[in-house]
N, C-alpha and C positions, 0 to 999 in steps of 0.2 A: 756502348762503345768501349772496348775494352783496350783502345791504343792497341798501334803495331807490333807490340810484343807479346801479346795472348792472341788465342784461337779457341771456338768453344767446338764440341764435340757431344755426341750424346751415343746412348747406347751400353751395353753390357762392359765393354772395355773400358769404362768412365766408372761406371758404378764399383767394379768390383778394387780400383784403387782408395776409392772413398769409403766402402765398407771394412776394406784389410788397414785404413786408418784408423776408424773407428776402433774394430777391433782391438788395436794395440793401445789405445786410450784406455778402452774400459779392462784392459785386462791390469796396466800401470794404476788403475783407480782402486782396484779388485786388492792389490797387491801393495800398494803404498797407503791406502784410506782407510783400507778393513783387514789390514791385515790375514789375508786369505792367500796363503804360499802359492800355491796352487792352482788359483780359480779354472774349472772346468771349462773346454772347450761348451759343454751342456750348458752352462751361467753364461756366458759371452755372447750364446746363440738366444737362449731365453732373454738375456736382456735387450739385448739388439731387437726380438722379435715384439718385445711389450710394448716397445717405444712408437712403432709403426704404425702411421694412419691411413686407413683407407684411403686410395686413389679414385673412389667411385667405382669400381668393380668389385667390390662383394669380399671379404675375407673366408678363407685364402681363395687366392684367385690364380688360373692358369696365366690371367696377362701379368699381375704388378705380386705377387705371393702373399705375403702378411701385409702388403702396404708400405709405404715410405719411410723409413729409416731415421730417428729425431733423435740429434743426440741428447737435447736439450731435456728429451722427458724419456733418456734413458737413465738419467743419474738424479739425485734427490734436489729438490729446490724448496722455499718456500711453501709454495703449492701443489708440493710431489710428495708425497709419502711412500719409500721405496722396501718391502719385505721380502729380501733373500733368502733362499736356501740353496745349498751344495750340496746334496745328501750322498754320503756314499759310509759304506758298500751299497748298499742300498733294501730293495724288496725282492724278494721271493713270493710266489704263487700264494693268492689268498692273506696276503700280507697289507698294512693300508699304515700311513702317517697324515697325522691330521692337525689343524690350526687353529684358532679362535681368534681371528685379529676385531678391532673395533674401527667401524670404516663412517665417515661422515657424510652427510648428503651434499650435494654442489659441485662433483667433481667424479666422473666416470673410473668404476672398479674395471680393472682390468688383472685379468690372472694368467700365466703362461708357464706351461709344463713343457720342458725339453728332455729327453736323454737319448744318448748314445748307443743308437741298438746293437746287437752282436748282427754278427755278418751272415746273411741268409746262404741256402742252400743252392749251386748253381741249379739254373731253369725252376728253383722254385716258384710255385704259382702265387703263393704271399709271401712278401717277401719281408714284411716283420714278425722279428722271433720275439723278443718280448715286449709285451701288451701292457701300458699301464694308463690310467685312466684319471680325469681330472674332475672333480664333482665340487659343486659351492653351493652352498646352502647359505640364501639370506634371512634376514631378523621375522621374516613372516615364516618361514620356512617352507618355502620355494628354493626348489633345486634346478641346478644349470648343469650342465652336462658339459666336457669339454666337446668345442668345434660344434654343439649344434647351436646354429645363430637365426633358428628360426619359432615362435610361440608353437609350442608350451617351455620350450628349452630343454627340455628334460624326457623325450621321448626318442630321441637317437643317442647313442653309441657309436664314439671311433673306433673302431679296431683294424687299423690300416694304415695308421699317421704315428709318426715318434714326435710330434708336436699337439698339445693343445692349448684350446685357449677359452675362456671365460670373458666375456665383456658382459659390463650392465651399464649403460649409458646412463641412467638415473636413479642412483641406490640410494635409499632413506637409509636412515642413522641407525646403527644399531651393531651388532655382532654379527660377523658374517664368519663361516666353518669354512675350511678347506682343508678336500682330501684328496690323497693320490693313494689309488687303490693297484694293486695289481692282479690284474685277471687273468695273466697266463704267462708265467716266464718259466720258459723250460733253461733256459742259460742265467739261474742267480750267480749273486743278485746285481739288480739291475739299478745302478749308481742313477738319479736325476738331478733336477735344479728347476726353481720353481722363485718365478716371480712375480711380484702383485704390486700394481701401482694404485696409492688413494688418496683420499681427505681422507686425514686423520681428526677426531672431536677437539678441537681447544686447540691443534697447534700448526705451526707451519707444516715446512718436509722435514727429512730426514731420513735416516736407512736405520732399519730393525734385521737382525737377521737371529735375535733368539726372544723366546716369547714364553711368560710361564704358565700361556695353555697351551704350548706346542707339543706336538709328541717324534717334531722332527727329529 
């Protein structure tokens, strides 16, 4: 019972005011915390999208898309360990930036690649022009594939999405890679943003956004 002066509502018309909040949060947090001028519409979307939990239909999904929108574990806490990248100008074709972070067991890796495609051709039949791609390799060296969330992980290929995503629900401790590869951009290069939330070994959260085995 919310008393006579609220009313509750639901639907797309609800959500998209609470997400264009959110938004202006993490962009003042991007810009006041981490000193990033700039933060990319690509980092705003990638962070928004890491944070998101399944609703019970399947990621991404036609009914709910990445899931439920958290702001709580969109920004670093105790038990968030938060790795940004803004990468721009970016990659060209055959081109690849790669990570080495140290991720801890007890708490779900999650990885999410955004960027901003250029503008397809009208009535074109695909309608993404450049293709980049999200690969993680854990400490057995088992690789995940962005967007495939089904065992072996590692036997499809997006080529159709300017989004992907990596989840491992139970990662043992050790050194986990990540790379963004690019497999076909005919319009360089192709600026991204790239976010991974974890258990870090020994410590609470926090935000990393340079690493001296990155080649971001």
């Amino acid at each position: 019972n919310l008393g006579p002066n609220y009313s509750t509502c639901t639907g797309t018309s609800m959500a998209t005011p609470h997400i264009a909040g959110l938004v202006a949060l993490l962009r003042e947090y991007y810009k006041t915390k981490m000193n990033i001028a700039t933060p990319s519409s690509a980092l705003i979307k990638a962070t928004l999208i890491n944070s998101a939990a399944d609703m019970g239909f399947g990621l991404p999904s036609n009914a709910t898309g990445w899931g439920r929108v958290n702001i709580s574990m969109a920004l670093p806490s105790p038990n968030n360990k938060l790795f940004v990248q803004d990468v721009s100008p970016g990659l060209s074709t055959g081109q690849s930036k790669s990570c080495v972070i140290s991720v801890a067991a007890g708490r779900p890796f999650k990885a999410t690649l955004v960027w901003s495609d250029r503008e397809a051709a009208i009535l074109a039949p695909i309608t993404l022009v450049n293709d980049l791609n999200l690969v993680v390799k854990d400490p057995q060296s088992n690789l995940y594939n962005g967007n495939d969330f089904n065992a072996p992980y590692n036997n499809e290929v997006d080529f159709r999405n300017n989004v992907e995503q990596v989840i491992i629900p139970n990662p043992t401790t050790g050194k986990y890679s990540i790379t963004v590869n690019a497999i076909n951009v005919p319009s360089p290069g192709q600026p991204f943003a790239l976010v991974v939330s974890y258990k870090k070994p020994g410590q609470g959260g926090g935000i990393s956004v340079r690493s001296t085995l990155c080649t971001f």
